[in-house]
N, C-alpha and C positions, 0 to 999 in steps of 0.2 A: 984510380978508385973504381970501384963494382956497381955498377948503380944498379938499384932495384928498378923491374915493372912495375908501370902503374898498376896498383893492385884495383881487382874485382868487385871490393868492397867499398862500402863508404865510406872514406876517412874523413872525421869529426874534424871540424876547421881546414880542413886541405879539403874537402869536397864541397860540404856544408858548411855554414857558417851560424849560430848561434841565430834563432828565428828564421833562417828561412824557410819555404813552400816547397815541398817535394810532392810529385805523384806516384800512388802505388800502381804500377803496371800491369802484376800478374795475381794469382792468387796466393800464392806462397809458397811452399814447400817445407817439410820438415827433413832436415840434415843432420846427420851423427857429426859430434866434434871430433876434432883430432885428440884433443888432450883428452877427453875422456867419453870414447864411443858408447856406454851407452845412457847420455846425456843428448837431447834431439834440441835444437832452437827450431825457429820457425822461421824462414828466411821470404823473403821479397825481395822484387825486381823493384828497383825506384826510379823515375827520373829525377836528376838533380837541377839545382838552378839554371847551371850551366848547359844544361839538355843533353847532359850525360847519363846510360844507362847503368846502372851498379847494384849492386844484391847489400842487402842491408838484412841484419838478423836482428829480430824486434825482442828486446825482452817485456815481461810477463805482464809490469806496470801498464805497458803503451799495452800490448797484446788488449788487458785485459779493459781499459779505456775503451779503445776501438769496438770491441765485441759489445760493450754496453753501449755504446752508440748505432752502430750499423749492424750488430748482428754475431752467428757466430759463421754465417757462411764466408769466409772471404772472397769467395767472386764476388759478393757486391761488395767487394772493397775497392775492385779494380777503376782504375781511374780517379778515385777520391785524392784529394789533396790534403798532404797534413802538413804541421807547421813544427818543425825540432826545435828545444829547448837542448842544449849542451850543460850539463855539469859534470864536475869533478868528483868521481871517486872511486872508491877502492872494490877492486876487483881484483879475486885473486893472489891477494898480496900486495897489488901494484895500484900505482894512482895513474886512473885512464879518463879520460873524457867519454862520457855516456850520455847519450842519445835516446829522451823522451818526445814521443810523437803526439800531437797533440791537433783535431781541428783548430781550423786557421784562425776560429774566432775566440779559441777558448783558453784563457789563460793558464799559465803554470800551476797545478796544486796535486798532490798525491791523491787518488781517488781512495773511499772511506773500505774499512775492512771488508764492509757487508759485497761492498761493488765487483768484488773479486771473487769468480765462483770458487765453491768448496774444494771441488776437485783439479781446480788448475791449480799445476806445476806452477814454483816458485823459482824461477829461471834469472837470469843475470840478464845484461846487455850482452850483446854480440861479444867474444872473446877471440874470433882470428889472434891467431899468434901476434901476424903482422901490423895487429891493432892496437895491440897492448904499449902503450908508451914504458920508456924508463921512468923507474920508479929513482926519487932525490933521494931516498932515504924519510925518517922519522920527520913529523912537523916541530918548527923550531919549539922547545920549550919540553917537548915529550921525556919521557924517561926511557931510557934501553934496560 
């Protein structure tokens, strides 16, 4: 059998687990995807529980949370601590586990329309190839 490196990125339950505290390290970076270069995420260095360093690509939700809290500079994001909420869903076609960031004190909820500037990009969670789980097929009950 071939085994994979451990990959670069965060993987959702293999890295994190559902609430825990990671810190942001750096300021971010914005990076062209593979699948379709001219689409940019906005990536961060994190530390994980396990005091592992890994690049985490933030979509738009979290992005746009954090900016309404701290700002839209991210160097004073560096060193803040957030807390991941994990959910299931469709990205791409596929069902992935996505990764909402969230202060450590603040509970889960979608922030309201107005919270999200006009002109930000409406962006996915991280899509690394290597991130994308297999997809089962349709939920029981569905129609083809």
């Amino acid at each position: 059998m071939q085994l994979k490196p451990p990959s670069e990125f965060v993987q959702p339950r293999l890295d994190i687990q559902d609430g825990d505290i990671i810190t942001i390290l750096d300021e971010g970076e914005y990076r062209s995807l593979p699948q379709d270069p001219s689409r940019e995420v906005l990536t961060f260095k994190v530390k994980t529980p396990s005091g592992d360093t890994k690049k985490l690509s933030m979509n738009a939700t979290s992005q746009a949370r954090l900016m309404k809290l701290w700002g839209m500079d991210s160097k004073k994001w560096v060193g803040k601590k957030v807390r991941v909420e994990i959910v299931k869903q469709q990205v791409f076609d596929k069902t992935k586990d996505v990764m909402y960031l969230f202060p450590p004190e603040q509970t889960m909820e979608e922030p309201e329309a107005e919270e999200i500037p006009d002109d930000y990009p409406n962006e996915d969670e991280d899509i690394e190839k290597e991130d994308i789980e297999e997809d089962d097929g349709p939920p029981p009950g569905a129609e083809l």
